[in-house]
C-alpha positions in Angstrom: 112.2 70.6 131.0 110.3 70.3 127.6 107.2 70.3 129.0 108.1 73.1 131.3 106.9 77.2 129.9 110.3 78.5 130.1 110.9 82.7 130.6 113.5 84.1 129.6 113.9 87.9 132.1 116.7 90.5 130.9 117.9 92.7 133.8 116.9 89.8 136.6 120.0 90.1 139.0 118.1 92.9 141.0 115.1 94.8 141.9 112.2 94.2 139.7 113.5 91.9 137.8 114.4 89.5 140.1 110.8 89.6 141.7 109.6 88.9 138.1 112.0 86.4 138.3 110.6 84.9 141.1 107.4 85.3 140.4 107.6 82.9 137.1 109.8 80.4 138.8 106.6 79.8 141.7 104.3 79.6 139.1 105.9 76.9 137.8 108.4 78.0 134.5 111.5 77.1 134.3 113.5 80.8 134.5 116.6 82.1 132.7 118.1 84.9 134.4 119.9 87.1 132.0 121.8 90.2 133.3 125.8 91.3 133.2 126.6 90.4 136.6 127.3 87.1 137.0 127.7 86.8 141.0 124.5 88.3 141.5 122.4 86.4 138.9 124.0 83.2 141.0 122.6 84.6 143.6 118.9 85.4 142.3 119.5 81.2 140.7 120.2 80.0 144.0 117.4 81.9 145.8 114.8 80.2 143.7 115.8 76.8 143.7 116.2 76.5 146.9 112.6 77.1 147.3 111.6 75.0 144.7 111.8 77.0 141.2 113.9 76.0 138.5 116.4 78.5 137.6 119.1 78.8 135.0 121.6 82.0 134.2 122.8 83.9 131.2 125.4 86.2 131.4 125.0 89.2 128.5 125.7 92.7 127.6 121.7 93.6 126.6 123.6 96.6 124.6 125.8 93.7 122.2 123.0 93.5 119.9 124.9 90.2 118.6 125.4 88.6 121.7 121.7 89.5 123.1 120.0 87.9 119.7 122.6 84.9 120.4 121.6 84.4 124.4 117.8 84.7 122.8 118.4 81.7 120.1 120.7 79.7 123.0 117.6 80.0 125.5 115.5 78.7 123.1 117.5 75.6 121.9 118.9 74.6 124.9 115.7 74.7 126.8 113.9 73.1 123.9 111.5 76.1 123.3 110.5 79.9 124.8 107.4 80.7 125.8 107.4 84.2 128.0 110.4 86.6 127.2 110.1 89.9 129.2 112.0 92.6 128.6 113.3 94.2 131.9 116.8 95.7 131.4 117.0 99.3 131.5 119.6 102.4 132.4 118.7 105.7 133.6 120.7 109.4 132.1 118.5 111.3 133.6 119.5 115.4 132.6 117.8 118.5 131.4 117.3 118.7 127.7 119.5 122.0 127.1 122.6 119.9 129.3 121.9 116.3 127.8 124.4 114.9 126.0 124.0 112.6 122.7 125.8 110.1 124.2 123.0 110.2 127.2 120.6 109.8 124.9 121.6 107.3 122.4 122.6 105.5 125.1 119.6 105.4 126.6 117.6 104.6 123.3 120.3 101.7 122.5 119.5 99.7 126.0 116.1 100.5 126.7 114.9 100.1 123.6 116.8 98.8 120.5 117.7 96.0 123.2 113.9 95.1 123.2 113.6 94.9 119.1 116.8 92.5 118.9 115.4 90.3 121.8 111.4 90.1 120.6 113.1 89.7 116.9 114.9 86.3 118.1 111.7 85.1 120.5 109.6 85.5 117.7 110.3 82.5 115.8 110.9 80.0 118.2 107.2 81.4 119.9 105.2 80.9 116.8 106.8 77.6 115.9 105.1 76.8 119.2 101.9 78.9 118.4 102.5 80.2 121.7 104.6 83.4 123.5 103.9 85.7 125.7 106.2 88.7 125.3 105.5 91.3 127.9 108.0 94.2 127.6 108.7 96.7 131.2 108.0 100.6 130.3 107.3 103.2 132.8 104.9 105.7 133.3 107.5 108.3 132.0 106.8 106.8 128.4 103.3 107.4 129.2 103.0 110.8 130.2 106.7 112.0 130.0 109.0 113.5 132.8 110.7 116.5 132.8 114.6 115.6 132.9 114.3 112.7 131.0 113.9 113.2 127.6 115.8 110.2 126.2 114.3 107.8 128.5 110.3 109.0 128.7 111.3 108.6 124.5 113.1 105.7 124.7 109.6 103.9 126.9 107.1 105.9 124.6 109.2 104.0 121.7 108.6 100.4 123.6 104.8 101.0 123.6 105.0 101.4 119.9 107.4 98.9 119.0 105.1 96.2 121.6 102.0 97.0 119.5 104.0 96.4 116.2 104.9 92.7 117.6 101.4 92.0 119.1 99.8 92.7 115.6 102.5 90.8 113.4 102.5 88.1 115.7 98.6 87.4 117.2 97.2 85.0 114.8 100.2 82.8 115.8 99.6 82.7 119.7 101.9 85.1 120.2 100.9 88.6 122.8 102.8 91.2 123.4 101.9 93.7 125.9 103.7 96.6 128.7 103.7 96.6 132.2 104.6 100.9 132.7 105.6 101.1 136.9 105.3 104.0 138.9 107.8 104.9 141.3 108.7 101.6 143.2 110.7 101.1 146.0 114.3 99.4 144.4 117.6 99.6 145.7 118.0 102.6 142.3 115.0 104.5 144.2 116.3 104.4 147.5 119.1 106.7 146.9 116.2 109.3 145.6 116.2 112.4 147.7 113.7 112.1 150.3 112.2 115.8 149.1 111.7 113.8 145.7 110.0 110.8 147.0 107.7 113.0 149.2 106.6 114.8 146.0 106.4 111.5 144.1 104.0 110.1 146.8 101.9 113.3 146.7 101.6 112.9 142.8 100.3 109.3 143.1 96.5 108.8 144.0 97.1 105.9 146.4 100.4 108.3 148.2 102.5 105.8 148.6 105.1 104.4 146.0 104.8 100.4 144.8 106.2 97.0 145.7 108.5 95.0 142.9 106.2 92.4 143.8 102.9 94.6 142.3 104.8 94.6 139.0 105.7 91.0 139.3 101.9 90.1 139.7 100.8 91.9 136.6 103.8 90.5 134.4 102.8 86.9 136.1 99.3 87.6 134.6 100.5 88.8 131.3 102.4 85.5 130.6 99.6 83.1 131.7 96.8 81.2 129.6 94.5 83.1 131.1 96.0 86.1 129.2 95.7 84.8 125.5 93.0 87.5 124.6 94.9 90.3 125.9 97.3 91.5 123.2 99.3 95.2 122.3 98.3 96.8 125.8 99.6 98.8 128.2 99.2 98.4 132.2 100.2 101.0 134.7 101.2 100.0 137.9 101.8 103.4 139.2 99.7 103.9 142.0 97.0 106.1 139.6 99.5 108.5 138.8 99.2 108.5 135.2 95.4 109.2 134.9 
């Protein structure tokens, strides 16, 4: 495995994340899955090696700041290096502002984004002993443009783009990028139970009027952690259909 690129993907038992997962492991990294659930990231393991990918699991709390920097450092030693970290994990409190709660929202800001800063915090040194890492951290258009009904969340995403630009500056002139991949509405399993009114408007807001694959994410975040991605450093890439423009 040392001369394999190994990624490490928080929030990979499901949805997204798993495709990501997936995505990396064809390309030829060796993956660790890191989510709560420990049946289901078996099952995302399984999945890839039996068609070919090399896959490993890590079972974390992304909201145990101690235990997340930990999983970070035992990636990296066990493996014998960490190339690509992305950053996937993520809740939703969606509420009004005048009815949100401050547990919504720090809870929200704690996972979603304090999550990120422990993680890219431990990558970062194993990366640039390398001289290599590709960090590439999942927003959302809400961070972008903002949504009405999610206050902590659009800030908690808006945060991410800031904080990924931070890393991609104190890190470039080791080999080390950091960039966002912000999705549109894509069709998960957390989508699907979306009133059907709601997804009707969402399509209607998005140029292309339809809402995206997991696997569209996936392709940009495959991109992102390639060589062929080394000039491309504190950016930020919509996959939302043209609905931010």
């Amino acid at each position: 495995m040392s001369d394999t690129r190994v990624a490490l993907i928080t929030g990979a038992s499901r949805g997204i994340g798993r495709s990501i997962a997936e995505h990396l492991a064809r390309a030829g990294r060796h993956v660790v899955l890191l989510a709560r659930n420990e049946t289901k990231l078996a099952e995302v393991a399984e999945s890839i090696t039996q068609s070919g990918g090399s896959a490993s699991i890590y079972v974390c709390d992304i909201g145990d700041s101690d235990a997340l920097g930990e999983a970070v450092m035992s990636t990296a030693k066990d493996c014998g290096r960490l190339d690509i970290l992305v950053n996937n994990a993520g809740i939703l409190r969606d509420n009004l502002l005048l009815r949100m709660t401050d547990e919504e929202f720090d809870d929200v800001m704690r996972l979603n984004l304090r999550s990120v800063f422990v993680t890219c915090r431990a990558a970062a040194r194993p990366m640039m002993s390398k001289r290599f890492g590709r960090i590439v951290n999942i927003g959302s258009i809400s961070g972008v443009i903002g949504r009405p009904g999610q206050a902590n969340y659009s800030a908690a995403k808006a945060g991410l783009i800031g904080l990924t630009k931070s890393v991609a500056k104190e890190f470039g002139a080791k080999g080390v990028t950091a960039n966002v991949v912000a999705p549109g509405w894509i069709e998960t399993d957390m989508t699907a139970d979306v009133p059907e009114a709601v997804r009707t408007e969402a399509k209607a807001l998005t140029p292309a009027r339809r809402l995206g694959q997991p696997e569209e994410v996936a392709s940009a975040v495959n991109f992102l952690a390639s060589d062929e991605a080394g000039y491309i450093t504190g950016q930020v890439l919509c996959v939302d259909g043209g609905m931010g423009m």
